[in-house]
N, C-alpha and C positions, 0 to 999 in steps of 0.2 A: 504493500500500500504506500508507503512512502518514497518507495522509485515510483508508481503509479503516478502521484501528485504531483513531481515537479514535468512529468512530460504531459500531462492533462495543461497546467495552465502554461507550458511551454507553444502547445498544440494553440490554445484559447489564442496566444499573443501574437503566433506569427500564423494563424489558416484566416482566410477570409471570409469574414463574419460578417459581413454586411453583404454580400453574397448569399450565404448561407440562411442569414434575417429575410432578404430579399425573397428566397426559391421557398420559406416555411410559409412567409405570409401569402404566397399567391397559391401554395397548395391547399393550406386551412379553404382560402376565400373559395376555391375550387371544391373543399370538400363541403363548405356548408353548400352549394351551389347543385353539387350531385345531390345531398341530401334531400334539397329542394325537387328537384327533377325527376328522383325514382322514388318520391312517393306514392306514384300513382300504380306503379305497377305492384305485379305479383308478389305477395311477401313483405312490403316498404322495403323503404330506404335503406335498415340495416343490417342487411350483410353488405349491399355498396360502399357504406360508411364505412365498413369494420376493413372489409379488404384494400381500401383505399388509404385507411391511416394506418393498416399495417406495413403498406407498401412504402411510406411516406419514412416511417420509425426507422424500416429496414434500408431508405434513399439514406436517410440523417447518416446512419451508421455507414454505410459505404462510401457515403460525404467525406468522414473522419478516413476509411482507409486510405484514399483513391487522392488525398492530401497529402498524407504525408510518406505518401513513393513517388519516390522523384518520374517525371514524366517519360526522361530519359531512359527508364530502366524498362516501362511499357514500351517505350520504341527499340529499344534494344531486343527485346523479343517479337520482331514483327513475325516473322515465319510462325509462329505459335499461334499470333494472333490471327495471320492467314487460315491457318489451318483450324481454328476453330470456327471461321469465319461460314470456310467450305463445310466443314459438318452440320454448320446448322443448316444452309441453305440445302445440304442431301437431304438432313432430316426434314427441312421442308417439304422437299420433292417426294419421298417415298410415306410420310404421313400428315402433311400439312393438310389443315382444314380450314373451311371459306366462313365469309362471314355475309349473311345472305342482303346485309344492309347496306354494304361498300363494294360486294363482288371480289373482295379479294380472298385470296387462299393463304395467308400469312400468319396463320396459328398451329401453332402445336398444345394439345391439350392432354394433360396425362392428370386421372383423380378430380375430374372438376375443374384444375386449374387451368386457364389458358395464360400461354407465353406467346409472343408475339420476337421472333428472333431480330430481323431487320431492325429492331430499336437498337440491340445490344452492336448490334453488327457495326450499325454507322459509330459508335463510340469507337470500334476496331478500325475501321477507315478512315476514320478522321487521323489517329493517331499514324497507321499506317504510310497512309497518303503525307502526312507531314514529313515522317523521318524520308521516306522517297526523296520529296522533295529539296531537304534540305541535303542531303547526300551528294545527290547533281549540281545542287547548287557552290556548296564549297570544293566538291573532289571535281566534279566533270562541268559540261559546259552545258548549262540547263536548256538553253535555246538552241541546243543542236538537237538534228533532225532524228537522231537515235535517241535522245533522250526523251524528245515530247512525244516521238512512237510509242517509246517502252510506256510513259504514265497513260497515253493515253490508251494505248494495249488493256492495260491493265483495267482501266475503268472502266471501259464499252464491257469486258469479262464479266465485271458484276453487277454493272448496271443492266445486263441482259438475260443474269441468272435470277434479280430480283425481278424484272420485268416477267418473265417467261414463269418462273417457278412458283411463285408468291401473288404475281398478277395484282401487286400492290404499287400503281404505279403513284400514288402519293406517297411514298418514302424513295422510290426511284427519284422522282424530281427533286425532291430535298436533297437526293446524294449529286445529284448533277449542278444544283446551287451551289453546294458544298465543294465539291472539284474547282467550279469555275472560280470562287472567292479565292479558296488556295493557293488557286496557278499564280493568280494576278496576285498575292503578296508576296509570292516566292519572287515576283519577278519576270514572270515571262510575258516577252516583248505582244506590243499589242499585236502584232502583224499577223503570231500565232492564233489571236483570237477572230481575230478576221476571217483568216485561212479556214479555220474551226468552224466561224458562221456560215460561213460557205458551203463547205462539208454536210455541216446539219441541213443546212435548205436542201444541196442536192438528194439526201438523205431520207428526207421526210416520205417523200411518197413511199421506198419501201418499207419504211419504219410503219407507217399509217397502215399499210395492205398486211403485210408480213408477220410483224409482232402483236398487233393490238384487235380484240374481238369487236364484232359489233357493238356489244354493248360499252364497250370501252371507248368506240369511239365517241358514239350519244352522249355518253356523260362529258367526253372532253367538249364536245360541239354544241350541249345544249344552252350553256349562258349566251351563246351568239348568234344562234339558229332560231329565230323564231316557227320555226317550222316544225320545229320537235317539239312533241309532246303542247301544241298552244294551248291546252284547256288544264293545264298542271294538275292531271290526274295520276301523268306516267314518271317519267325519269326526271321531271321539273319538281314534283310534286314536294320531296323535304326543304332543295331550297326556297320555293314559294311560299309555305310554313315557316322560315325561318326571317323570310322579308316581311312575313305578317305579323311575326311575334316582333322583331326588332321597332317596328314602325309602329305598334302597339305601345310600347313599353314608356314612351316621349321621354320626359327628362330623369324622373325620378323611379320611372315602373311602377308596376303592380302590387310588387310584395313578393315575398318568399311565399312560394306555393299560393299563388294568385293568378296567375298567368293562365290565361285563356287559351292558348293557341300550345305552351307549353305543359300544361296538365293535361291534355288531350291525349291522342291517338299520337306518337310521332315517334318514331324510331328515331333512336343513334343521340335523342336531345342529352343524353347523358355525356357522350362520348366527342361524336365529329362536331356535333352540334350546342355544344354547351354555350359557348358565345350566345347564340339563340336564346337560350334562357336569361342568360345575365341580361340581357339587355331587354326583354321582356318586364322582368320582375324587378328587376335592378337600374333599368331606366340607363338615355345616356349618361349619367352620371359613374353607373357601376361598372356599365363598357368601358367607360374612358379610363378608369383606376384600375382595369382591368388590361387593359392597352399600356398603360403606362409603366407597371409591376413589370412588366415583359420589357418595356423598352430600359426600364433601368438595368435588367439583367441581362440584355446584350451588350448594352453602354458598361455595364461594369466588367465585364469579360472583355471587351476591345479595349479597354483601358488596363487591363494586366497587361492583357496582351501586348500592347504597344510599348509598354513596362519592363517587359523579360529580360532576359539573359540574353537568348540567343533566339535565332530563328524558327528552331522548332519547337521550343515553349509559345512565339507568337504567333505561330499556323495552329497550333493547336486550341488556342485562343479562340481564332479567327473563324476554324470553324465549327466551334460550339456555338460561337456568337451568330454565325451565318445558321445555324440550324435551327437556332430560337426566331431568328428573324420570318426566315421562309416559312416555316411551317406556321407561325401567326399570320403572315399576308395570305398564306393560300389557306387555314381556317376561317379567318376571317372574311375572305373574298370568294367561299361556297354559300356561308350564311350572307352577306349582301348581293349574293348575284354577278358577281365579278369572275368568279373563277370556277372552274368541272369541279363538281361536287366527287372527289377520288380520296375520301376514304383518309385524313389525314388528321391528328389530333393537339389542342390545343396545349400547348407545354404547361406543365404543371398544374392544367384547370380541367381539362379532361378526366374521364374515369377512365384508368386502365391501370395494372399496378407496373405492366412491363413500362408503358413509357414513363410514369412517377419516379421509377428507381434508375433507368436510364438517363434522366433528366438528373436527378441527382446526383449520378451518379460524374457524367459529363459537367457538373459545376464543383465536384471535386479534382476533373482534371486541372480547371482552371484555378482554382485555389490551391492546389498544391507549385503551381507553377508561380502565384504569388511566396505560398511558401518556403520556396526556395531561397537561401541568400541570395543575393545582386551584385554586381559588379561593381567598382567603383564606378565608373562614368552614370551610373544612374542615382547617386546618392540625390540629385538634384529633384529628383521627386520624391 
């Protein structure tokens, strides 16, 4: 107990706690928000509640590990990380299970419990994709034409076994946000992104024909296609519930478990759709505090980031912080009508326990990279 003590408030003094303050208050606000939302169904609210702040106890705790190991020592074992990366997307492949409200196949469930891998995975990518980067960057010549092959080799690989395997193409576009913020802080010249946008346009038609089902494309085409679905009874149907509840709610909302549109009939309001509710019952007022918890927690991860040591502490920053970013614009722009409703959840306000402790867990990469000593040149902060 007395070695315990001096590294507890050693831990308190140098991991980052206003981070950590940050990701508990927007989970709590998240979990009164579920509890509001799965009242209605079968059972109440709690066992939602229970698996939710168990998920949150078990994030805390992975918070404290994932702090204080140096980041390095995760990069240093990337081939491990690869390789569990590939097991979970086989275990996808040979047991994954759909989820009948997103269309995707991205669960593995053993005893009741479902795991969702592609959350844990992007934490192994992110780190991955950094030490790559930074490799070429200091030993070889990032901008040569062998090396934006290999990265980009590399990431069509897995960007095509989540597409294909998991049919979750909401965590695919988050990994491809993710890549593209990367390249551009490692460095690589715009020219490559050019060449890249190129690529992709020529690209698109067999990607569109080839990789992606029917119904996969509906959902990408229905925010812009009035043509689909006009009477929002079919694949319109949750966002037009969610543009109803949002525009319902006016400044202050309805109240917790008052919500018209959200006590109802509506799949996923727990999950993809939780924004819907807040902003329902919780009025712009609750969106916006809601909006903001998130934007401070990417603003405070760009700001380690920018902080670090060295380059692959600041990629690894960079795309926590790009993860939190995208996945709130594209939750948030399925519930206003902006973006294909694919299946994608809101960080740390959503109900799921895989993305709560992934989320947690990826604010422990960044905190431990605060926790590291600093170099003199940065004493100036």
């Amino acid at each position: 107990m007395k070695q315990l003590l001096p590294q507890l408030r050693n831990f308190l003094q140098r991991a980052d706690k206003l981070l950590l303050l940050l990701s508990v208050i927007s989970s709590l606000y998240g979990l009164i928000v579920i509890s509001s939302a799965t009242r209605t169904y079968e059972g109440g609210s709690a066992q939602y509640v229970i698996i939710q702040l168990l998920a949150m106890v078990i994030g805390i705790i992975m918070y404290a590990v994932m702090t204080v190991i140096d980041v390095d020592i995760f990069a240093s074992q990337w081939k491990w990380l690869y390789a569990l990366s590939a097991a979970l997307l086989v275990a996808l492949l040979l047991f994954g299970e759909g989820d009948e409200t997103t269309g995707n196949n991205g669960w593995l469930r053993f005893a009741g419990i479902g795991i969702q891998p592609t959350e844990f995975i992007k934490l192994a990518f992110i780190v991955v994709l950094s030490k790559q980067l930074t490799y070429l960057k200091n030993y070889k010549d990032l901008n040569s034409v062998m090396s934006v092959a290999q990265i980009v080799g590399h990431f069509l690989l897995l960007f095509g076994a989540i597409v294909v395997i998991s049919q979750d193409l909401g965590s695919a576009l988050v990994y491809f946000f993710i890549f593209a913020v990367l390249l551009f802080m490692a460095g690589l010249k715009i020219y490559w992104f050019i060449i890249g946008l190129a690529a992709l346009a020529a690209a698109v038609p067999l990607l569109w024909t080839q990789f992606l089902s029917d119904y996969q494309r509906q959902r990408i085409m229905a925010p812009y296609d009035p043509d689909i679905d006009p009477t929002f009874t079919g694949i319109k149907w949750q966002s037009h519930r969610a543009q109803m509840a949002l525009a319902s709610g006016q400044l202050t909302g309805a109240g917790l478990g008052e919500g018209t549109q959200t006590q109802s009939s509506f799949p996923a309001k727990h999950t993809d759709f939780i924004f819907a509710v807040i902003g329902e019952e919780l009025g712009m007022v609750g969106a916006c505090l809601c909006l903001l918890l998130l934007l401070l927690i990417a603003a405070r991860c760009i700001s380690v980031g920018l902080k670090s040591k060295d380059l692959l502490s600041t990629l690894v920053c960079m795309g926590v912080a790009a993860t939190i970013v995208f996945q709130t614009f594209l939750n948030v722009g399925m519930c206003i009508g902006i973006a294909p409703v694919v299946g994608i959840t809101l960080p740390f306000f959503s109900y799921g326990g895989s993305s709560v402790l992934a989320n947690f867990m990826a604010m422990g990469l960044v905190s431990g990279v605060r926790y590291r000593p600093k170099p003199a040149r940065f004493t100036m902060y």
